[in-house]
N, C-alpha and C positions, 0 to 999 in steps of 0.2 A: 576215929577220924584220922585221916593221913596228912599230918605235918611236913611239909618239905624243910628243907635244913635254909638256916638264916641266907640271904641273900637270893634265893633263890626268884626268879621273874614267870610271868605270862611266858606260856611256852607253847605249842600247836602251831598249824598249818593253817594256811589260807586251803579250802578244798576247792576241788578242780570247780563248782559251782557257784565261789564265794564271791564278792568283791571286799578288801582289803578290809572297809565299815565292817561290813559283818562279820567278818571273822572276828576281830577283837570285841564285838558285841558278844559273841559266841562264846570265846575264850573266859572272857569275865564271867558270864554268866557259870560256864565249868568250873572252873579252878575257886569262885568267889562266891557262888552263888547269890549274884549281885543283880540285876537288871539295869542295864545302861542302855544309851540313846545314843549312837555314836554321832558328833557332827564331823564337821572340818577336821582332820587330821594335822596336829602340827609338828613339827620336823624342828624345832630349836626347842633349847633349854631353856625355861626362864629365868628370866634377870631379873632380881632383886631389886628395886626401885626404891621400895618402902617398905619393906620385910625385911629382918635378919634371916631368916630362913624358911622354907615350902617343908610341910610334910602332912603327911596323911594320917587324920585320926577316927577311929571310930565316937560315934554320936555320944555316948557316955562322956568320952576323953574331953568335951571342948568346953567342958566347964571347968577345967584345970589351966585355960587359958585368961588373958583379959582382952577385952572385945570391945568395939568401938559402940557407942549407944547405938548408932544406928543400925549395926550388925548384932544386937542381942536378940529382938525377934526373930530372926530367922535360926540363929543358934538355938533358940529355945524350942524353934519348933522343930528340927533337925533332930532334937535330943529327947523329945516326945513321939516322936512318929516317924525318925529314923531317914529321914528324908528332908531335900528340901522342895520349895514350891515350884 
């Protein structure tokens, strides 16, 4: 399987038939072999309210974190079935 080198992002074109949703439907699905559901596209960075920090982990990983009670059923089921509801 082909690694890109650390840093590297989501990379492709919108095709002359796309609209902007589905190409990065498109893209994930390539590069990630992910299935998403694009909604609303947002254009900011999110701001930290109540996190130290945003990052992305695979379903294994989130049990290396601590989780609010009310956020353990969905982590558990994330980490079962790789998905959430």
């Amino acid at each position: 399987m082909h690694r890109p080198a650390c840093g590297s992002s989501l990379g492709g074109k919108i095709e002359a038939d796309q609209i902007l949703r589905d190409a990065l439907a498109r893209e994930i699905s390539e590069e990630l072999e992910f299935e998403v559901s694009v909604g609303e596209l947002l254009s900011k960075t999110p701001v930290l309210t109540e996190h130290a920090e945003v990052r992305w982990l695979a379903p294994a990983e989130l049990s290396d974190l601590e989780w609010a009670p009310t956020d353990i059923p969905v982590v558990e089921l994330i980490e079962k079935t790789g998905s959430a509801p």
